[in-house]
C-alpha positions as CSV (number, residue, x, y, z in Angstrom):
1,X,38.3,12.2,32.1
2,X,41.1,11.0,34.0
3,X,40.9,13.7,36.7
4,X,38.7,11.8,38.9
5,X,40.1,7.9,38.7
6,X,37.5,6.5,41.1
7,X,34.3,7.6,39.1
8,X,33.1,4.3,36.7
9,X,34.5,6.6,33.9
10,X,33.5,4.1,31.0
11,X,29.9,4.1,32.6
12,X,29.9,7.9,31.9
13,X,31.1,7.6,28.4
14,X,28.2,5.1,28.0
15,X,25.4,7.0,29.8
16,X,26.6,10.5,27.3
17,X,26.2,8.4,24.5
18,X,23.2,6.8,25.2
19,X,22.0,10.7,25.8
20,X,23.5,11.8,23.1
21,X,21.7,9.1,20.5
22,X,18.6,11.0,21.3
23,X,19.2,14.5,21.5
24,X,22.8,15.4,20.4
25,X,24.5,16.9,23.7
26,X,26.5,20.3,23.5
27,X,27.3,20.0,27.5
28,X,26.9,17.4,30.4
29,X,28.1,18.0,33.9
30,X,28.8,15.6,36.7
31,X,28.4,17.2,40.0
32,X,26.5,16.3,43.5
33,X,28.5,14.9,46.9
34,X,31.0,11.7,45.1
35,X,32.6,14.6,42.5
36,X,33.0,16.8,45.8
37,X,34.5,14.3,47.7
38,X,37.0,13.6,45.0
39,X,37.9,17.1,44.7
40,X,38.3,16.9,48.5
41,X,35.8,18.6,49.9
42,X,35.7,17.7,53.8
43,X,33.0,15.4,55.6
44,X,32.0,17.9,57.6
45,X,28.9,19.6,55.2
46,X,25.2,18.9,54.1
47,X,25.5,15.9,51.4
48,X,23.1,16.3,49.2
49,X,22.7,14.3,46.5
50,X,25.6,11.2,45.1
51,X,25.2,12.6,41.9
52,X,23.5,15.9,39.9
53,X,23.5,15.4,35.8
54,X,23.2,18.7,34.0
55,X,22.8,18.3,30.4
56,X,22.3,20.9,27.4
57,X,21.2,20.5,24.3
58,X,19.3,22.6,21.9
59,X,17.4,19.7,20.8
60,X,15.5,19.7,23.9
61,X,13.8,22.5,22.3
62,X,9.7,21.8,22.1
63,X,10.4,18.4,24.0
64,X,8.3,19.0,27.7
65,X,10.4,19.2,30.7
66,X,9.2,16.2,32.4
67,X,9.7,13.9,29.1
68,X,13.4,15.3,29.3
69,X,14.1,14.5,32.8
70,X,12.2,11.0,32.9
71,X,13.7,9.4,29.4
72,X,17.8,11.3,30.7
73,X,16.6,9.5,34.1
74,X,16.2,5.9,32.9
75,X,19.4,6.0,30.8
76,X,21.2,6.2,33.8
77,X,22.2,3.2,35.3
78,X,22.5,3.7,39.2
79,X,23.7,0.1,40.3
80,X,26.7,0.7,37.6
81,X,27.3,4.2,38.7
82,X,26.4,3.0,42.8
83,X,23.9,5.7,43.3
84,X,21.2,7.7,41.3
85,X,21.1,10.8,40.0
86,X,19.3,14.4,40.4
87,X,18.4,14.9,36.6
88,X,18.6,18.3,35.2
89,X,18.1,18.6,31.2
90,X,18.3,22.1,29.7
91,X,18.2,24.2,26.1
92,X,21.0,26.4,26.0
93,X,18.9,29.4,27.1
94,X,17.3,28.1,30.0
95,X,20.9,26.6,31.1
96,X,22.0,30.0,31.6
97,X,18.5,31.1,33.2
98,X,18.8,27.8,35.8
99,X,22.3,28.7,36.3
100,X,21.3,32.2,38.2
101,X,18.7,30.4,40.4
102,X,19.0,26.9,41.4
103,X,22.2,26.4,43.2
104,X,22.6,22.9,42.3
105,X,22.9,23.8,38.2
106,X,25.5,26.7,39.4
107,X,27.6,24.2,41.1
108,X,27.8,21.9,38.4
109,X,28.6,24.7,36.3
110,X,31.3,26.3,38.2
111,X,32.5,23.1,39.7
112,X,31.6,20.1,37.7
113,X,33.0,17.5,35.8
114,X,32.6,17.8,32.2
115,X,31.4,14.6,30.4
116,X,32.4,16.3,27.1
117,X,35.4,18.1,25.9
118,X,34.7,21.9,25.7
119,X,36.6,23.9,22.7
120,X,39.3,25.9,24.4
């Protein structure tokens, strides 16, 4: 994670594990306006969001949407991280259904920062 040196990279360990002691993790994306302005994306477009959390786990499985995206929300600590996050927690299968349709879990996706080593 040493792409992006001014994101509060220990934070991010942190919030994954504190995730992850729940429901064991197989992805989590950092995305939203701070990661594109790292990757230097130019002033001159529609913010959005400081931060979008995509996480994936097959343990969300049976747990309601709303339960996922509240208890994923309070783990994060916004005054350590310097702004909150949009909170997006997904099974695997609807990962790749919210991928097609919501623009925000596509750019993650395609241009995120992974929180968690992917096997090559």
């Amino acid at each position: 994670m040493t792409e992006f040196g001014e994101l509060n990279h220990r934070e991010l360990d942190r919030y994954v594990r504190r995730v992850s002691d729940r429901w064991p993790l197989d992805r989590a994306l950092l995305a939203g306006a701070r990661v594109a302005d790292l990757r230097g994306v130019g002033p001159q477009r529609e913010r959005g969001p400081e931060y979008v959390i995509v996480l994936v786990s097959e343990h969300f499985d049976g747990v309601p949407w709303l339960e996922r995206v509240y208890v994923t929300g309070t783990l994060w600590d916004a005054y350590e991280m310097g702004a909150p996050a949009d909170m997006h927690a997904y099974t695997p299968t609807e990962f790749e259904r919210r991928r097609e349709n919501l623009p925000a879990v596509r750019d993650a996706a395609d241009w995120g920062l992974e929180l968690i080593p992917q096997p090559a």
